[in-house]
C-alpha positions in Angstrom: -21.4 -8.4 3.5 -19.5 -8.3 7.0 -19.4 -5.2 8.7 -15.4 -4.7 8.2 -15.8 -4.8 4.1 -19.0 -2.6 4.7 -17.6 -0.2 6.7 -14.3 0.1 4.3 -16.6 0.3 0.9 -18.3 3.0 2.7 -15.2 5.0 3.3 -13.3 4.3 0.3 -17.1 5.3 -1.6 -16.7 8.8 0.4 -12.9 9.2 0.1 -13.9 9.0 -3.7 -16.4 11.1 -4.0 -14.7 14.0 -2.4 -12.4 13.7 -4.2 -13.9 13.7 -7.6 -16.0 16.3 -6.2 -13.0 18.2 -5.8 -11.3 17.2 -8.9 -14.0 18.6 -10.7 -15.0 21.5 -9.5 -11.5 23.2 -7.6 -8.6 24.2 -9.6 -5.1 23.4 -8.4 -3.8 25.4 -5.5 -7.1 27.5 -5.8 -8.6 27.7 -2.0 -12.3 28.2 -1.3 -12.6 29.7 2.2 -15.2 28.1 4.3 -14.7 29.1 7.8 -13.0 32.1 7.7 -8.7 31.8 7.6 -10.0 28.9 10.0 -10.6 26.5 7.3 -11.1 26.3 3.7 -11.2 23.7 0.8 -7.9 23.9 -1.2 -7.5 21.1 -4.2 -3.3 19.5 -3.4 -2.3 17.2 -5.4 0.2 15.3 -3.2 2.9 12.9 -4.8 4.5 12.0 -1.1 3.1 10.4 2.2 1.9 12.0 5.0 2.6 15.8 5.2 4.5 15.3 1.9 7.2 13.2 2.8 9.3 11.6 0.4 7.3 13.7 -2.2 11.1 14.1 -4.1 12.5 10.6 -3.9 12.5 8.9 -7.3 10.0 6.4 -7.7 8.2 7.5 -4.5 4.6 6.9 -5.8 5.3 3.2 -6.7 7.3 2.8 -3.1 4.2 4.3 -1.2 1.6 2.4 -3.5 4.1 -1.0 -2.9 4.0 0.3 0.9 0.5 0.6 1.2 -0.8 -3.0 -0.4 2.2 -4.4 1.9 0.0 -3.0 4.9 -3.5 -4.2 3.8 -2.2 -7.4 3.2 -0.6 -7.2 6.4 -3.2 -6.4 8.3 -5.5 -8.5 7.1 -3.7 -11.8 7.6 -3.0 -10.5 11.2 -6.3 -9.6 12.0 -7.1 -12.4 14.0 -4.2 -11.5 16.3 -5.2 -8.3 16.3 -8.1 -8.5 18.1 -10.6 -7.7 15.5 -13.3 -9.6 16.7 -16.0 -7.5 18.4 -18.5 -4.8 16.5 -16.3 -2.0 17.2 -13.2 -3.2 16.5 -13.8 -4.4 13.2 -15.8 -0.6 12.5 -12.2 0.7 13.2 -10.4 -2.0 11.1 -12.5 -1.0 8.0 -12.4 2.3 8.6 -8.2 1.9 8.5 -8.4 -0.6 5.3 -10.9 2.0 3.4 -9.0 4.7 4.1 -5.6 2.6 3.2 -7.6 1.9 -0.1 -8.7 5.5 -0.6 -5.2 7.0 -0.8 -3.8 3.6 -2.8 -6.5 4.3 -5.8 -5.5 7.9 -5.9 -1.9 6.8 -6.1 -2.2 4.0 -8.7 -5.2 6.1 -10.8 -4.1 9.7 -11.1 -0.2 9.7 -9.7 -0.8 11.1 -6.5 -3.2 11.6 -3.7 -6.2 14.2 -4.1 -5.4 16.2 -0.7 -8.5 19.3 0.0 -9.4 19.8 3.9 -7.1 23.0 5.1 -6.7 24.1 8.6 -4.9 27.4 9.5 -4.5 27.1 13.2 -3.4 30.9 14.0 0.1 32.6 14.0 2.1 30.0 16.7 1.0 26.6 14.7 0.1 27.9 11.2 -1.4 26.7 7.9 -1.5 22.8 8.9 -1.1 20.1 6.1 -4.0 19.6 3.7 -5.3 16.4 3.9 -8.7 13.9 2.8 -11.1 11.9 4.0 -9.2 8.9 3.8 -6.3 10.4 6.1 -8.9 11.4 8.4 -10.5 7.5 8.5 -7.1 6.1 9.0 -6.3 8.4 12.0 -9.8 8.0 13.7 -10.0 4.5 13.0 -6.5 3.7 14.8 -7.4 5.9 17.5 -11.3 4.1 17.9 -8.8 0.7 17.7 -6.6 1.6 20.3 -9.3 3.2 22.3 -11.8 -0.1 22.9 -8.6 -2.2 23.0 -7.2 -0.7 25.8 -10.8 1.1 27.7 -13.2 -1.8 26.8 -17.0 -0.5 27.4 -17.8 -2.6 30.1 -21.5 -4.2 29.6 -24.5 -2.7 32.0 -26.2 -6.1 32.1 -24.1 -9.4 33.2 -23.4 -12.1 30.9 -25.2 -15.4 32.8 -22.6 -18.0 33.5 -22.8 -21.2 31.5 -23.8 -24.3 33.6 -20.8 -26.1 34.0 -21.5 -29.0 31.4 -21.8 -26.0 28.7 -18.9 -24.5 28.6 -16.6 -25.4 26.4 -14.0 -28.5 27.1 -16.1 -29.7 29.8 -18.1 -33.1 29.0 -21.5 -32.5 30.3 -22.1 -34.2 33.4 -25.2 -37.2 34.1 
């Protein structure tokens, strides 16, 4: 198995345990405190996209479900022009399909999308959005894209250069 399906089974395997976990043993709306106000486990059942959105629209669990296959598929037939070609690019490119997959089970299984992790960040910002694990892999996994896209890890040893009758295109001289 290649590291991108790897590292996507692993997430969508986590995103689905939690949420069973959660599903089982946390009553709607009921919130388990675990830092304090700071942060506690609270079970949300959430029929909309990100924050909620489009939680009222008719239909909009079969739109976001439609939406989110349209993006897998997307993705993965432009993942060659995407760059996904070195270790940690394809690490962030499974950890955005597993969590794409996470939230699209929830949606097609139970209706909506199992939200638990709850952040109140104090008096100015508030009781932030509950969210999952899935959420979570999708937002670090763009950010881990976008970071060794654009600030490549530049390698401590050189690479030795090819003779010239090995590199590629160039018949090898006699």
């Amino acid at each position: 198995m290649n590291v991108l399906a790897l590292t996507a089974a692993l997430v969508l395997a986590l995103d689905q345990i939690t949420k069973w976990l959660v599903l089982h043993h946390i009553h709607p709306h009921q919130e388990i405190p675990v830092i304090g106000k700071f942060f506690s486990l609270t079970h949300v059942l959430n029929r909309g996209a990100a924050w909620g959105m489009f939680a009222h629209f008719p239909h909009s669990n079969v739109i976001l479900a439609t939406f989110s296959i349209l993006t897998v598929l997307g993705l993965w037939m432009m993942r060659r022009s995407l760059a996904v070609v070195s270790l940690p690019h394809r690490i962030a490119f499974g950890m955005i399909v597993g969590g794409i997959f996470g939230n699209l089970t929830d949606r097609v299984v139970r209706g909506s999308v199992v939200d638990f992790l709850d952040f109140y960040l104090g008096e100015v910002i508030g009781r932030w959005p509950a969210f999952n694990i899935a959420d979570s892999t999708i937002c670090i996994g763009v950010f881990f894209y976008l970071m060794v896209t654009f600030w490549p890890v530049k390698s401590k040893t050189p690479v030795p250069e090819l003779p010239s009758h090995r590199k590629f295109g160039t018949p090898p001289t006699k």
